[in-house]
Every structure is written in C-alpha cells, then in structure tokens.
N, C-alpha and C positions, 0 to 999 in steps of 0.2 A: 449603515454607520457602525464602527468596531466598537467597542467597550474601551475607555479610557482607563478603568480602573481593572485589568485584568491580575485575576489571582495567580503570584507564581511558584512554579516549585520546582524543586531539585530531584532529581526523576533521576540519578544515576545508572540505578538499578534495573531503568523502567520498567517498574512495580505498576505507576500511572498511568505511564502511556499502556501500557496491556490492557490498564483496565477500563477505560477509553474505547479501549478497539473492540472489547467484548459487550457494551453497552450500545456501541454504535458498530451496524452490521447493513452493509460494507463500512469499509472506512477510505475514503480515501486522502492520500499525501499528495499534496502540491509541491513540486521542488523544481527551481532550473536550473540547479549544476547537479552533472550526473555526478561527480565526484563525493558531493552532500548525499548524494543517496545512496550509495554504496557504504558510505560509511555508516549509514543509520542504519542500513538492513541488515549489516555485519553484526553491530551491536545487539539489536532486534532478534534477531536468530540465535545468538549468543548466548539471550537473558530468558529465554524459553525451552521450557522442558519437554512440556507436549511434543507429540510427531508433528514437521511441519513440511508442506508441500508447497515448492516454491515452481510457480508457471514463470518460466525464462522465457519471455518475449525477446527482449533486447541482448541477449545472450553474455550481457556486460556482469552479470553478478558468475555465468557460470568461468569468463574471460577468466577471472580473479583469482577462482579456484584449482582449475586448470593453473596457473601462473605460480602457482602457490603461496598467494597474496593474499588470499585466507582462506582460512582452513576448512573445511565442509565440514559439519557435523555428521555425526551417525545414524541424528534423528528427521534430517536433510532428504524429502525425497525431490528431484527435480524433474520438470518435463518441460518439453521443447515442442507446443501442439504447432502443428500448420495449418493451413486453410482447412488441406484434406482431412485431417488427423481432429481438428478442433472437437465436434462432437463429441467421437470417440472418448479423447482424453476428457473432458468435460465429464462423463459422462460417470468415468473411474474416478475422476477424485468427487465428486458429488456422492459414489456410494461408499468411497471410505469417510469421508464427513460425514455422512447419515450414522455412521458407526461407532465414530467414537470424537473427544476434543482434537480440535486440531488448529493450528494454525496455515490460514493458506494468502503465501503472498502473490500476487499477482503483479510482474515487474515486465510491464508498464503497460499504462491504459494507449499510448501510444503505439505498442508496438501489435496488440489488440485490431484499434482503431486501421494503422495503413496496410493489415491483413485482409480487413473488411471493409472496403473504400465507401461504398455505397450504401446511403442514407437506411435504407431497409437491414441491409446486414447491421449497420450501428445499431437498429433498434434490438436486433436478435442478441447483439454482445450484449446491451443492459437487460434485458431477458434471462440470457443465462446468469449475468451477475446475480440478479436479486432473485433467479433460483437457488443458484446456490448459496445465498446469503439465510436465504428461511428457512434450507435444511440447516444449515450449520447451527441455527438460533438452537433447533431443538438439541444440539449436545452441546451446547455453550461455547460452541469453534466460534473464530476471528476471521473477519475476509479481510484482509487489508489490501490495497489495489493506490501504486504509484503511477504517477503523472507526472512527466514531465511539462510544466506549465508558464506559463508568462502572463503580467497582468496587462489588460486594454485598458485604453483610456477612460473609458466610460466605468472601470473598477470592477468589470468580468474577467475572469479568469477562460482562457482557453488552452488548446493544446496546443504543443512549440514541441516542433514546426507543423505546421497542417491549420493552424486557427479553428477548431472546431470546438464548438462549444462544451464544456463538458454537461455533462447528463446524468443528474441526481435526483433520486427521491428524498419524501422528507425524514424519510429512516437514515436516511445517509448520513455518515459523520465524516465531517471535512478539516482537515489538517495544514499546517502550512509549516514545511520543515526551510529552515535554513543555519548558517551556521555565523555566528558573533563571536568573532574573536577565534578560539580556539576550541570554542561550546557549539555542540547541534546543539537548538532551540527548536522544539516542535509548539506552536502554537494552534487550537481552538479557533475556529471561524465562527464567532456567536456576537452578536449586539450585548447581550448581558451574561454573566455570569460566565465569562472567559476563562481560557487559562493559558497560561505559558509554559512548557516543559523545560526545564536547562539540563544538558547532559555534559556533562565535563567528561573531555578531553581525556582519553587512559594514558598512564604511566607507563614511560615503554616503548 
C-alpha cells in the first residue's frame, strides 16, 4: 500500500533526486516511455559534476548524441559492453569507482537482461550490480540503473517487454519516473514517508 500523504518537492536543480541516489545504492527507475527517460537522464547528466559513466545498453541515449539532440558532456564517459566484452568492461569501471566519486548510469536493466537470457546469467547481472554498488558506497559514487517497466495486475512491477521480474535487495532504492503535464515527476516507492520529485519543464 502507497503513502497517501506523500511529501512533495520541487527538485529543479535535482539537488534531491542526487541525493536519493547517493543514499540509496543502486537505485533503480521505473519508466515506460523511452521518450520520459531520455529526457531525465539528459537533465541528470546535466545537473552533475562529478565524472559520470554512462553503460549504453539500449544505444538510445548514445542515438541522441550522435543526432545532436544532446550534447554529450566532457565529463561523459560512455561504454557499449557485450556479452563478450561484459566482464571486461565491468571490471574497468568497478576500478575507476573504487577510485574516486562518480556517477554510473546504467541504461537499461532490459537491455542487461536480453544480453543474459538465462535465469543463472540474471543472477550473475544482480551480482555484478550490487558489487559494484558496495565499491561505489566506499567513495560516495551513485549506481543508478533504468528500467523500462509496466505494472501487473496483482501491482508488480516487471520488465516490458520480456515480464521478468525485477530483482532487488533491501539496500535497493526504487523510483518511479513519469511525466504530468509538461513536468518529469520522479516519485519514491515507500508505504510511509514518500516523496514526489516535480522537475519543470526547461525554457527553450
């Protein structure tokens, strides 16, 4: 059951949502229009200073920059792991985390998931997540890690397309982005003491 009484705030800057993500390791976003999440991760990236390491699954964030739909930052590094390559890359951004803050997005836990089809590889992905979520704890890095998701009847969340479950610990912090009106809204998944993010719409 959600909180009726959810606390909310005006997050433009997200000063909040940051600090959300740095308290809760991973974190993950729940969103089903890719559209919504292109345009959070834009801002996202935008409102952060730190070096940030964005894992392109879905190749839709690097689409945009490439297009010059937005602009890649300086402090932008991006990777494109594969099957083969997974480890590997794993392996380098885990020891530039152990090194210094950072931010590391992970886009998309779906595109993750139908790399590694079989129930045993899933468990090795939330393995490497919450390795690298406990190095990151020790220099105060962020995992954030999007989903593209839809809700079941029974009020689970899984992943869209594929219906697999998603797969959380209780360190995990769960998000739910979507957009009202002309505002992303990032919302808090908690029974009490909620919160709702409003980010209005840029000028322009």
């Amino acid at each position: 059951m959600l909180d009726k009484n959810p606390k909310n705030v005006l997050d433009n800057n997200l000063t909040h949502i940051q600090n959300e993500f740095r308290q809760n390791i991973p974190s993950i976003v729940l969103c089903s229009e890719p559209f919504h999440k292109a345009e959070f991760l834009n801002r996202l990236i935008n409102s952060v200073e730190n070096p940030i390491i964005f894992v392109d699954m879905d190749l839709l964030y690097t689409g945009y920059v490439e297009s010059g739909m937005i602009q890649k930052k300086n402090n932008v590094t991006i990777f494109h792991p594969d099957k083969v390559s997974w480890k590997k890359k794993l392996l380098e951004i885990i020891t530039k985390v152990s090194k210094e803050k950072l931010l590391v997005v992970i886009d998309s836990f779906n595109g993750v998931y139908n790399m590694f089809d079989d129930l045993e590889s899933a468990r090795f992905i939330n393995s490497c997540i919450m390795l690298l979520s406990s190095v990151g704890k020790q220099t105060s890095s962020s995992v954030v890690i999007i989903a593209m998701a839809r809700k079941k009847e029974n009020n689970e969340w899984v992943l869209s397309p594929g219906g697999k479950q998603i797969i959380k610990s209780g360190k995990t912090g769960v998000f739910f982005l979507k957009k009202i009106e002309s505002n992303l809204v990032v919302s808090t998944f908690e029974d009490v003491n909620s919160k709702i993010f409003k980010i209005e719409q840029e000028n322009g």
